[in-house]
C-alpha positions as CSV (number, residue, x, y, z in Angstrom):
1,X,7.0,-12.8,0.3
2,X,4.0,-13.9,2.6
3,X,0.2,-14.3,1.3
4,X,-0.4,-11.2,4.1
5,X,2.3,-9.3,2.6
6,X,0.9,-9.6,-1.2
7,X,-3.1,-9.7,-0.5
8,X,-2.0,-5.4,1.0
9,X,0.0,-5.1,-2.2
10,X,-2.7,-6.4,-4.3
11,X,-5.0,-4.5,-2.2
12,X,-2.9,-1.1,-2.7
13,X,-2.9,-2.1,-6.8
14,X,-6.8,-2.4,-7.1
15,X,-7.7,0.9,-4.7
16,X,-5.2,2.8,-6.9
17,X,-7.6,4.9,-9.3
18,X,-3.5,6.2,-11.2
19,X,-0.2,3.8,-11.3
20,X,1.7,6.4,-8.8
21,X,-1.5,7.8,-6.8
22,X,-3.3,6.2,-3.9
23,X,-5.7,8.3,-2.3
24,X,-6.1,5.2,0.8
25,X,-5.0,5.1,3.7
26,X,-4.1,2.0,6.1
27,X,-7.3,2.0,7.3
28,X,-8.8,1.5,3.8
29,X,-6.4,-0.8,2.9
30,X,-7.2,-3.2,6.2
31,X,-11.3,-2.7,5.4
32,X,-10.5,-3.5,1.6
33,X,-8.3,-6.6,2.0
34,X,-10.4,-7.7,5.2
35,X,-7.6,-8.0,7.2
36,X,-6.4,-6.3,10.6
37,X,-5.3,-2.6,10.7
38,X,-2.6,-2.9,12.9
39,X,-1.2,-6.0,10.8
40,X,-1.9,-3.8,7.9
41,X,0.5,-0.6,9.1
42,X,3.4,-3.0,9.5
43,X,3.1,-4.5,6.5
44,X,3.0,-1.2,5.0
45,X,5.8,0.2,7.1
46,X,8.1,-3.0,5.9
47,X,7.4,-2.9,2.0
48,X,8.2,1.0,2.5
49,X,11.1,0.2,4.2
50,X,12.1,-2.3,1.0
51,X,11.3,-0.2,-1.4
52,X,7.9,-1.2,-3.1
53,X,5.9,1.6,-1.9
54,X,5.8,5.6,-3.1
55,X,4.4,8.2,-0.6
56,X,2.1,10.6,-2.0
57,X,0.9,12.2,0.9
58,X,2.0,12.3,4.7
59,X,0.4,13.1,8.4
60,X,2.2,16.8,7.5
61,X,0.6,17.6,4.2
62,X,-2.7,16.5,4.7
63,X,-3.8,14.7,8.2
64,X,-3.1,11.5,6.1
65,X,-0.6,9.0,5.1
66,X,-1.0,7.4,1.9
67,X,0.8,5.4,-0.7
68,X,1.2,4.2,-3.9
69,X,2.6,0.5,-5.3
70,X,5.7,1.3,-7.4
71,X,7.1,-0.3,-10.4
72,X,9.0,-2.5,-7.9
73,X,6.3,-3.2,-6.6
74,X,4.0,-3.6,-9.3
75,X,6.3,-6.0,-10.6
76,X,6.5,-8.3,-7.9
77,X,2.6,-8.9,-8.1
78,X,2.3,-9.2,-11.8
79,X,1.1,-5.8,-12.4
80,X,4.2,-4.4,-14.6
């Protein structure tokens, strides 16, 4: 796993106010972790793709796509 990769995790972790809620967006994420947005979605698309991120929400249910860090997820950074 690449520094990029687990500064976003790491970034998802600490904006997460509940283990399996995250009210934040890409957007966030990328402003939080200081690092660029479009870098930021593809990360997140990838570690949703292997199965360390939860949605909560989607574009459908609320204009916004957010996610959570899961126990895999938490795991891999320490959190678990």
């Amino acid at each position: 796993m690449n520094e990029s990769t687990l500064r976003v995790m790491r970034a998802i972790f600490a904006l997460s106010d509940e283990i399996d809620y995250n009210i934040y967006e890409a957007v966030d994420i990328a402003e939080y972790a200081q690092m660029n947005t479009d870098e930021v979605h593809r990360i997140i698309s990838n570690l949703y793709d292997e199965g360390y991120l939860g949605e909560c929400m989607t574009v459908e249910d609320d204009g916004y796509d957010t996610f959570y860090l899961n126990r895999k997820g938490r795991a891999l950074i320490g959190m678990e």
